[in-house]
N, C-alpha and C positions, 0 to 999 in steps of 0.2 A: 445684432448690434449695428447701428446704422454707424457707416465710414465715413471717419475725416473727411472734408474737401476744401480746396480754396478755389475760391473767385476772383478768376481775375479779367481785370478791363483795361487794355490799352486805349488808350485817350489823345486825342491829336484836336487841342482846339474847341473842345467839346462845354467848354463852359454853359453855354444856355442846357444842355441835358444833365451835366453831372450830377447835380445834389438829386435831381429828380428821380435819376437810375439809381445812383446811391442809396436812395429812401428804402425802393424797391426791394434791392436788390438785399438789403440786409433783413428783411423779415424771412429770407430764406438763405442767407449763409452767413453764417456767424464768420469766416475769415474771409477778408475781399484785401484784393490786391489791385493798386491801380498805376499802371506804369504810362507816367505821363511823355508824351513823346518829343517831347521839346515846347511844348506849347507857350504861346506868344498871348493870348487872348484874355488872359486872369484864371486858367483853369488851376494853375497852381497854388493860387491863393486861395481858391474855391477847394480845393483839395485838404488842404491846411487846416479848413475850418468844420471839417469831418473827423471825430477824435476816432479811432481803436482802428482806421484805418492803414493798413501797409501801403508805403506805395515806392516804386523808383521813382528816378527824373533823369532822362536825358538830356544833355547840353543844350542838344539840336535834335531834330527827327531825324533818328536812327531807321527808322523805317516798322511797319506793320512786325515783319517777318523780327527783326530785332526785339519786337517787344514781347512779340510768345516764346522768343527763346531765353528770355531774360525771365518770363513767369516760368517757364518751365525749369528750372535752376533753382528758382525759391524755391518751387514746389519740392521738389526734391530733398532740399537743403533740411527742409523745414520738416520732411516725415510725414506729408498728407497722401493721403490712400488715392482722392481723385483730383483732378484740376478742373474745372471748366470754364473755358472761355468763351466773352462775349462783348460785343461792339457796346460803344456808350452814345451814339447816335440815336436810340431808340426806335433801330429795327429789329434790337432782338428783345424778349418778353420776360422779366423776371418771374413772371409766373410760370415758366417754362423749367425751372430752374427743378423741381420737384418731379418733373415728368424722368430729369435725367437721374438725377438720382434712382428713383423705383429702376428706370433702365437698368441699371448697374447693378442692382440688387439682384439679379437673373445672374451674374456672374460669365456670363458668355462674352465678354467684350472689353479691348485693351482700347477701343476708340471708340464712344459714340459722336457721331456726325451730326449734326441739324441737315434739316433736306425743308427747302421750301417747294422743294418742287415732289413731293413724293408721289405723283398722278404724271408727269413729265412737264413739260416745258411749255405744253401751248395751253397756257392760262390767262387770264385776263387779268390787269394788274400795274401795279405802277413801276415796275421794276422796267429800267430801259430798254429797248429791243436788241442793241448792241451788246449791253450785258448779257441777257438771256442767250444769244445768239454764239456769244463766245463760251459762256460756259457749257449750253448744251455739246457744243463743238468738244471742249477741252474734257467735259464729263465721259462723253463716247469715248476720246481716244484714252484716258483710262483705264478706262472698263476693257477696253480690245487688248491693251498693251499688258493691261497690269492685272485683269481678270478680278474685278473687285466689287464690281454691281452697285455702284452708285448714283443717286439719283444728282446729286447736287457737289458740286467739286470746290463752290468755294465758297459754302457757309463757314463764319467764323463760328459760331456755338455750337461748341464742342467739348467734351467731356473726352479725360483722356487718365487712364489707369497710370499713374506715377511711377510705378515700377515698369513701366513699360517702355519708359522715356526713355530710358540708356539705349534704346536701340536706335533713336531720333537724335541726328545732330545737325540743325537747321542754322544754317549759316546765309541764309541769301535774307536779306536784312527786308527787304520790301514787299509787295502785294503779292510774287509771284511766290511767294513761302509754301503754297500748299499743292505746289510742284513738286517740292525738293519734298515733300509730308507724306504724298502717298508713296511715293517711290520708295520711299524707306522704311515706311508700314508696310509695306507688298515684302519684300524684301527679307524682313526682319518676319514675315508669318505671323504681324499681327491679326487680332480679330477688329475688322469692322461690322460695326450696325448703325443703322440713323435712326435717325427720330425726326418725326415730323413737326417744322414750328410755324409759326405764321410767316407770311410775307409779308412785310411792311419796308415800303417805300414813301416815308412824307415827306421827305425833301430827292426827287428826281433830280435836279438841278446840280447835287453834289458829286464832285468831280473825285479822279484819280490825283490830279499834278502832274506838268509837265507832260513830256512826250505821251505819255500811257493814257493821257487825255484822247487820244487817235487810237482807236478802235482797233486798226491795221498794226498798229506799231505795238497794242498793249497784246496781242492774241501772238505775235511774232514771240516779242521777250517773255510769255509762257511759255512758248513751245521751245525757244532758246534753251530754258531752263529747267523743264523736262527733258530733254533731250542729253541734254549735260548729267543730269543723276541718272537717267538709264544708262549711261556709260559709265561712269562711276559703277553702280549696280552690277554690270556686265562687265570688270574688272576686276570687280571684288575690292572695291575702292570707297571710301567715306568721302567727304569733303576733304580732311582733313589728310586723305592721302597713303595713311600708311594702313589701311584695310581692318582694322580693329572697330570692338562695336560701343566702347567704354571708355572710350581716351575723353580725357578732359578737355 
């Protein structure tokens, strides 16, 4: 019997892609959740005028990490079997959305990961040389630290077993989220596996904001940020301080 799932899309701005991923992305999940992140652009009107869709809204941009913590709580709330998440820029492929599922049906896996790089890193491609450069950096020190064989450390499409969430409490609200993510999958003895999805980069030109704009400054505030949940980890400590794996 094929499992529950929701879909969910955090959204910053995204108005010229939404209805178009939306279209997509509902010929392959019947639940989408779309947590708008404060957006300023018309994406919320645009949101509005998609019925059977769920969605939050932020004040203000809460940040990336915010808005998977905030699907991850639906998901939960709501009794579905998997979540997966994915960008609404249209780098990542609702036709992909099928490949995850069948993944999960093997039942071996409380995380599947997207890997645009599942061959490694020196591809040709439109994806920036800075990005690739950081993440190959930040993918290695994973793997050495955290022993997890990962090819891709900061794909957002990702598929994630719902009952497996309680052992995830993602509190760092912005980009560097899936810092504080594997640390706490490593940790907890979840199962990772990826999956391979496309690379697609059609707008190169899109930025982080702010400081994280500088390549030095954005690869510092990851390593900041792992760094801080390995200790945490190495205390026996949550975010949230008093070392339990289920606190609200």
């Amino acid at each position: 019997m094929p499992q529950e799932h929701l879909l969910a899309i955090p959204v910053f701005n995204e108005h010229r892609y939404l209805s178009r991923v939306l279209a997509k992305a509902r010929l392959y999940s019947r639940s989408i959740l779309v947590v708008d992140e404060g957006s300023t652009d018309g994406t919320a009107d645009t949101l509005r005028r998609h019925h059977g869709i769920h969605y939050i809204t932020h004040p203000w941009n809460l940040g990336y990490g915010k808005s998977v913590s905030d699907a991850f709580e639906f998901a939960q709330n709501r009794g579905y079997d998997w979540l997966i998440t994915m960008d609404c820029d249209e780098q990542h492929e609702p036709t992909c959305i099928p490949d995850f599922v069948a993944a999960w049906s093997h039942d071996d896996a409380d995380i599947i990961s997207g890997t645009r790089y599942p061959g490694g890193f020196d591809v040709n491609g439109a994806a920036p040389k800075d990005r690739r450069r950081i993440n190959r950096i930040i993918t290695r020190t994973i793997n050495q630290r955290l022993n997890l064989g990962i090819t891709d450390a900061f794909c957002g499409f990702k598929a994630y077993r719902v009952s497996a969430l309680e052992h995830l409490r993602i509190t760092v609200p912005g980009y560097a989220m899936p810092m504080q993510l594997w640390v706490q999958a490593a940790r907890a003895g979840l199962r990772v596996k990826e999956l391979a999805v496309p690379l697609i980069y059609d707008d190169p030109t899109r930025h982080f904001g702010g400081v994280l704009d500088d390549p030095q400054v954005r690869y510092a505030h990851y390593m900041d940020v792992f760094e801080s949940e390995m200790a945490n980890a190495a205390s026996g400590l949550l975010p949230c301080g008093c070392g339990c794996l289920a606190c609200p």
